[in-house]
N, C-alpha and C positions, 0 to 999 in steps of 0.2 A: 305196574310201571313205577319206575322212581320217581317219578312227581304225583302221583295219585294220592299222598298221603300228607302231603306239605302244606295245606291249610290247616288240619289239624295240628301239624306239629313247631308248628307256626303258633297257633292259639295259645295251644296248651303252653310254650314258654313266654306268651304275653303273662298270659296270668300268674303264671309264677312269677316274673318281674313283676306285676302291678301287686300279689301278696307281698313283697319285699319291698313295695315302695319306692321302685326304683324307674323313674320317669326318661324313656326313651322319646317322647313325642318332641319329636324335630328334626333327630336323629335320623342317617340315610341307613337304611336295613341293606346292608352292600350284598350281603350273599347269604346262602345256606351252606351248609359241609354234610356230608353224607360219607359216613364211615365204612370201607370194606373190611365184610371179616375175616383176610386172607389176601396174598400176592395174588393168586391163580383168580379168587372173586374181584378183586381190581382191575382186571386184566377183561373180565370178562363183563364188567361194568361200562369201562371205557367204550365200548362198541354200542352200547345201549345210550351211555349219554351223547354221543356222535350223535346220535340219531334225533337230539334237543338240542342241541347245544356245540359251539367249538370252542376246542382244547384252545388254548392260549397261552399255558403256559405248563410244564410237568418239570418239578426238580425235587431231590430230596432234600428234605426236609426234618430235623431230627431221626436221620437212621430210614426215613421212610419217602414214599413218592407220596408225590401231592401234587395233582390234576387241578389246573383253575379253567374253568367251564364259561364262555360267556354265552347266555341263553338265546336263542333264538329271537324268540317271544318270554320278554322277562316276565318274573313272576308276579301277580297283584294279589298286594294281602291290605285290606282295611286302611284304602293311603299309602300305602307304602310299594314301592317297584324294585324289584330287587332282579339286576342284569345277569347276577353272576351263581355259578354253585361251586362246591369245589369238593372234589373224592378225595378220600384220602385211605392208603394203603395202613396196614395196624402197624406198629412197631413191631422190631423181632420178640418173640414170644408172647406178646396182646393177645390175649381173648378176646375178642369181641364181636356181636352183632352187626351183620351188613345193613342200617337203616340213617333214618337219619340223625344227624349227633348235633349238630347246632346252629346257631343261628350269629351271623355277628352283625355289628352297629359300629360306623363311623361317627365317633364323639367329635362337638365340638369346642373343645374345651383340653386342659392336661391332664393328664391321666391323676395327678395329685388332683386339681380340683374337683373331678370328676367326681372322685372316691370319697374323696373328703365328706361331700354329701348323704353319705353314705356308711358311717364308719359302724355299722352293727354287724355288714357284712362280709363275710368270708371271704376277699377278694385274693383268688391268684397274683399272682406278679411275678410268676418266674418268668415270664416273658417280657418282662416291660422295656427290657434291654437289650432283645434283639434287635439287631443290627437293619435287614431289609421291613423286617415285618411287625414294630413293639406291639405288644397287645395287653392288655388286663383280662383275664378269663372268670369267670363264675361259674361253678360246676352246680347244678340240681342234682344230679344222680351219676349212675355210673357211666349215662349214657345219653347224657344229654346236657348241654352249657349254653353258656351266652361269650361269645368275647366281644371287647372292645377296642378300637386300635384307631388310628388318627387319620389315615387316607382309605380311601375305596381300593380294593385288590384291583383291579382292572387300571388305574392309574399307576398301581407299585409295577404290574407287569408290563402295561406301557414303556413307563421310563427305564425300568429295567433291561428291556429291550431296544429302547434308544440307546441306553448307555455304553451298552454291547455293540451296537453300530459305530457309533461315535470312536471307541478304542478301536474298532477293524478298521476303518475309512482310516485313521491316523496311522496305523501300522501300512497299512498298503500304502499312504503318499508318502511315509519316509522310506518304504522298500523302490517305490519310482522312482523319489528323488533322489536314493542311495543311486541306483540304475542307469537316471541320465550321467551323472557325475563320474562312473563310470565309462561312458560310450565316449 
């Protein structure tokens, strides 16, 4: 099963942050990601996390789907409760392993001072300027990272899907009030 293996892989990139000296303790552990290696294993994942967890959100994502999973029963690792997972489909042409790929942390703080703390390490930032979702990433290997980003995913797809409401409810009362105005 896909969570059978999530305290170990949980562990193993504590310790790598704590060899790196990189202090998360405070920090909300908002989700895990779990990479498919293949459209068709995505597809065939999706039915398995059902079975833990509800979809709450699926959109693509950089060329790819990406499934945000809110757990049934969230996960507990050493203090920390983590609500959410999230699949994610490879890019076109990715090789890769169906397992899991990483772990992220809701900083509290800017992603400048954040890092700042930190300046020996190889910090990603090709994300830091995404639009719905900024994030800073740290890769260990080929197949497994840490990102960091500023809200919990469950609150971005929240309001996301308020905000989606909020534009339809306004489009229907100008289509009514276009309507009565017409009668």
């Amino acid at each position: 099963m896909i969570l059978d293996h999530t305290e170990q892989f949980i562990d193993r990139t504590m310790t790598r942050l704590g060899e790196l000296g990189i202090e998360v303790t405070g920090f909300d552990m908002d989700h895990i990601g779990y990479q498919a290696s293949s459209d068709k294993d995505y597809d065939e994942l999706c039915s398995e996390f059902n079975t833990f967890a509800k979809r709450v959100s699926e959109e693509i994502v950089g060329g790819r789907r990406v499934g945000i999973y809110e757990l049934h029963e969230p996960l507990k690792f050493e203090g920390y409760i983590i609500p959410a997972i999230e699949l994610v489909a490879p890019k076109a042409g990715q090789q890769c392993h169906s397992s899991l790929e990483h772990v992220e942390f809701v900083i509290k703080e800017t992603f400048e001072s954040f890092m700042s703390k930190y300046p020996n390490v190889a910090w990603d930032v090709s994300s830091i300027d995404q639009k719905d979702f900024p994030m800073i990433k740290l890769r260990f290997d080929e197949n497994t990272q840490v990102k960091f980003h500023i809200k919990p995913v469950l609150s971005i797809v929240a309001s996301k899907r308020l905000n989606s409401r909020v534009g339809v409810g306004v489009v229907r009362e100008k289509y009514v009030i276009s309507k009565k105005i017409k009668s």
